[in-house]
N, C-alpha and C positions, 0 to 999 in steps of 0.2 A: 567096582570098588575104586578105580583108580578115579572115573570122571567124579567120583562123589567126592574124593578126597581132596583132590584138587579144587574142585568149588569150593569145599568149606573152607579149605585153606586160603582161598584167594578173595573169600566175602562173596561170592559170586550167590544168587539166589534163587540160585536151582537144586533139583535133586533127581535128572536124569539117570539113570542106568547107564543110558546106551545114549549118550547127547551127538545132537545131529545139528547141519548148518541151520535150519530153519528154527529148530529153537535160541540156535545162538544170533541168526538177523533181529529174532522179535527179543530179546535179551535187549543188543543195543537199542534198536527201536523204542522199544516201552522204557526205556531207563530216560528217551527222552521227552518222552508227554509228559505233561504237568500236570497231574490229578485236580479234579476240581469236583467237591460233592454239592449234590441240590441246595445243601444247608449251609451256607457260608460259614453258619462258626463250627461244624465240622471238621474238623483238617483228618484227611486220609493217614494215617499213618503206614510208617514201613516201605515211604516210596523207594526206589531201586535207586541204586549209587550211581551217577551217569555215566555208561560205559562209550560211551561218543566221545575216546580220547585214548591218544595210546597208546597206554597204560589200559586202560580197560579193553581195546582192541586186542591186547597181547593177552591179556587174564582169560578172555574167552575161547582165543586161539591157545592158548594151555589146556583150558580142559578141552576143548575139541578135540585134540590130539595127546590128549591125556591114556586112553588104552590103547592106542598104539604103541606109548612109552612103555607102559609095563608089560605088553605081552612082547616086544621083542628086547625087552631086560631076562625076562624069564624063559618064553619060546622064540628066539630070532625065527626058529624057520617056519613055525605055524601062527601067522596072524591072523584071526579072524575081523580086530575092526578095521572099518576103513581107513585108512591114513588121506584118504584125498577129501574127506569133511572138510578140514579145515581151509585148504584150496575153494573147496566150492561155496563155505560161508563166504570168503572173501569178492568173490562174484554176485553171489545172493546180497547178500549187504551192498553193494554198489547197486545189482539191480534196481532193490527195494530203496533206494533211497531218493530212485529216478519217479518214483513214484510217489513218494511219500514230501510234500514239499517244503514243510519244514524242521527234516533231514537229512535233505540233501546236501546245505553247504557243510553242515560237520562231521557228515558223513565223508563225503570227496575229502578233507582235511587228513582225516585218519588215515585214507585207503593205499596203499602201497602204490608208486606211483607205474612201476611196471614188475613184468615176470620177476625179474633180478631180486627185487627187491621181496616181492612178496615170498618167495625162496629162502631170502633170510629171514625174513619174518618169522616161514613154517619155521627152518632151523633150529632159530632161537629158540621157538614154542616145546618144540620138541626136544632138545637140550636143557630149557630150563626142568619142563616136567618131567623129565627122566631126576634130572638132579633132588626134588622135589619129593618123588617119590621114593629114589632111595636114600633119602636122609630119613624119611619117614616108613621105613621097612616095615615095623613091626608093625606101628599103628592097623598100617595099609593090607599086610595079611592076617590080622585078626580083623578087620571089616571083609576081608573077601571071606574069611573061612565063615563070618555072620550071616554071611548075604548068600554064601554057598548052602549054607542049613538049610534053607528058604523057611525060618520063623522069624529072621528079624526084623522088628520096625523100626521107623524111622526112629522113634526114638532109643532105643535098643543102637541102634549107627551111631546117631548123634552121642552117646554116653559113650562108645568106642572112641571114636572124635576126638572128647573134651577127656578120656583117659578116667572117667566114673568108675 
């Protein structure tokens, strides 16, 4: 409940459960292709907001480390997710940009320039989303208690969400 919260809150255009570094490298990645349809006077709509900036580097690094925040708000001593995601999108995303080539320079632009820094980065991530989520308490456990029922759908969230 917590990654979903946080995406919607931050524009973010996913709706993982359980979000992992690899959906967060192709998140930045794909935000930065330029769709192009066989039809010229087609336009694709809905392309993704460029998260190859950062500001969108830290949006992603929030909900990465999004249920971290809330289960050691609620259980410090039993964390089930991983808290080192967000660490390893930050590797994955540098990997992948060694390969992708034009992703690379704005990608490198973004990327924390060593450990120190990437540390404050988690930090911040994980201080803003804690704050995030308890400004938005109740929202956030009436979408867990939703999604704990196991009948809600997405749209059923989304009307939690927006307070329907």
């Amino acid at each position: 409940a917590a990654a979903i919260f946080v995406a919607y809150a931050l524009g973010l255009p996913c709706f993982a459960f359980q979000p992992n570094s690899l959906e967060g490298a192709a998140l930045v990645i794909d935000s930065m292709r330029e769709e192009s349809s066989a039809i010229e006077e087609c336009k694709i709509q809905g392309q993704l907001d460029y998260l190859a900036t950062d500001v969108g580097l830290l949006k992603v690094l929030m909900w990465l480390i999004a249920p971290v925040a809330m289960e050691s708000g609620k259980y410090p001593q039993l964390i089930s997710s991983d808290p080192r995601e967000a660490r390893v999108f930050l590797s994955r995303l540098n990997e992948k940009s060694n390969s992708i080539q034009f992703a690379k320079q704005a990608i490198e632009e973004i990327l924390p320039e060593d450990d120190a820094q990437s540390d404050d980065f988690l930090k911040w991530a994980l201080s803003e989303a804690d704050t995030l989520l308890r400004n938005n308490k109740k929202v956030v456990d009436n979408l867990s208690e939703a999604l704990a029922g196991g009948a809600a759908t997405i749209g059923d969230c989304v009307a939690i969400l927006e307070g329907w």
